[in-house]
N, C-alpha and C positions, 0 to 999 in steps of 0.2 A: 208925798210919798217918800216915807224916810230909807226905803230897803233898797232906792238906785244904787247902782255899782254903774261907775264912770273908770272907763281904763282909754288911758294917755295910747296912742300910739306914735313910735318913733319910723319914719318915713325913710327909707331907703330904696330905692328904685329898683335895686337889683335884688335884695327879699322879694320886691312881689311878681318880677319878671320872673326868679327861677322855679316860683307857682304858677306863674300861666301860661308860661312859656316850655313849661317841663318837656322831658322827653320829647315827641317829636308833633305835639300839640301847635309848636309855630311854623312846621314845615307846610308849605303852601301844596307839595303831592304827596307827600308822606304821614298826615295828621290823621284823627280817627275819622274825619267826615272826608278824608279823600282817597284816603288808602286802597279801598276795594276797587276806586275807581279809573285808581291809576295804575293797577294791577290788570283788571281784563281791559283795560284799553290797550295797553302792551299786547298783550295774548292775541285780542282779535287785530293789532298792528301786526304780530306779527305771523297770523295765520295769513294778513291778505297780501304781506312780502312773499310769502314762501307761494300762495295760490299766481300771483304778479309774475312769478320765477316760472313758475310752470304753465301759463295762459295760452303760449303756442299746443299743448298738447291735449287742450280743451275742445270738444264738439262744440258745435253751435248752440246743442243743447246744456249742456252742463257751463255754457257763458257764464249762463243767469246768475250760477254760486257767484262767482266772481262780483257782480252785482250786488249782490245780495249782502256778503261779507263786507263791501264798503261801506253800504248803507249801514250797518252795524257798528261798523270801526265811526263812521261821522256821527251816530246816535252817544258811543262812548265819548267822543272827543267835546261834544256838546253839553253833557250831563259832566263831566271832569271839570270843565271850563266855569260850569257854573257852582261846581263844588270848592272848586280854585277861589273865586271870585265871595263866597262866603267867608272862607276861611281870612281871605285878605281883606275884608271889609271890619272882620270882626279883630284880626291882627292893627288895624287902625285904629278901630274903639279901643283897644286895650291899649293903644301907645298914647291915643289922649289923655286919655284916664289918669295913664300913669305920668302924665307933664302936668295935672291938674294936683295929682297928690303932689310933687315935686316942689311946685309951688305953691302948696297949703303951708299956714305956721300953724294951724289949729288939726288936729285928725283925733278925735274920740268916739268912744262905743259908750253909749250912757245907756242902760237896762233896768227892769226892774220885770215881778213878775206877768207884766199885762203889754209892756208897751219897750220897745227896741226902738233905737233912735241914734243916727249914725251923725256927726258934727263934722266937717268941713269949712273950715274957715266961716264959722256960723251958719253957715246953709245947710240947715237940718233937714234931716228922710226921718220921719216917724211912722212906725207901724208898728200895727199887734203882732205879735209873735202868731196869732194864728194865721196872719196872710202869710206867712213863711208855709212853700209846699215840701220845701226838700229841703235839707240839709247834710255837709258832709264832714265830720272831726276826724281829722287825722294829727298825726305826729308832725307835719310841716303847715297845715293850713287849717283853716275852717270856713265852710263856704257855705251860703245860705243862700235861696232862689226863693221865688216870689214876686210878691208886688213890686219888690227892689230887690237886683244880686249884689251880693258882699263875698269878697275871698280877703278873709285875713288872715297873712303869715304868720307863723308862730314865730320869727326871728323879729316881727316887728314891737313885740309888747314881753312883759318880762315872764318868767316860767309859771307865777301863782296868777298873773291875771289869765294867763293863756288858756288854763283848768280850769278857772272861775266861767271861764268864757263857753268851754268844752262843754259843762256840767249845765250851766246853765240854755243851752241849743238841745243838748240832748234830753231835759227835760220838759223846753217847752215846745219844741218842734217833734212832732210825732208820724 
């Protein structure tokens, strides 16, 4: 297949940290999978401080809110917990990753139009371009999902393979 296109990448840690790490994507309560979570957990913390403050002037019957509001706040504290506990699992995979590229001397994209094939210090991921379900080009990155995920920085390869790279996702990832 003489129409490969093979682009060199240069490995810097902190290009691919400040894409995966962006905005508030590494915060363990503030990222998008935790955000909502760590917001009405708050809300019903601190509905059942304020019901806490005023419990003396509760009937016997209106206890049960009281009850009921903390079973809610432990339902939020458990679903946050486990939202937490993603987020920092997957903040782990991406700090290995990123100590496997550190110590790679090899990192290329070798393409053509049937087959994508990612090199690591010779331990190649080959796949079709049609097992790619999603992909994303931007001005700092480009990120591909599928059988295999890929986020390459645009600070890691020079300005013409970057487009090469852009043009050729956007054509065959659909």
């Amino acid at each position: 297949m003489n129409d490969d296109k093979i682009i060199n990448l240069q490995i810097n840690r902190k290009d691919f940290e400040e894409v995966y790490f962006s905005g508030t994507s590494g915060s363990l309560f503030f990222s998008s999978a935790t955000k909502g979570k760590t917001v009405t957990t708050l809300i019903v913390g601190l509905i059942l401080a304020i019901l806490f403050i005023f419990k003396d002037d509760f009937s016997k019957e209106k206890f049960g809110i009281l009850y009921f509001v903390s079973f809610l706040f432990l339902l939020c504290v458990i679903f946050l917990s486990v939202a937490i506990n993603k987020v920092s699992r997957w903040k782990k995979e991406v700090t290995a990753y990123l100590k496997t590229l550190e110590n790679a001397e090899i990192y290329q994209i070798k393409f053509n139009k049937k087959i994508f094939t990612v090199n690591i210090n010779n331990e190649k991921e080959t796949c079709l371009w049609t097992e790619f379900t999603s992909a994303e080009t931007g001005e700092k990155f480009i990120a591909l999902e599928g059988k295999y995920n890929y986020m390459f920085p645009q600070k890691s390869m020079n300005p013409g393979d970057y487009e090469v790279l852009k043009q050729a996702v956007k054509k065959n990832i659909k």
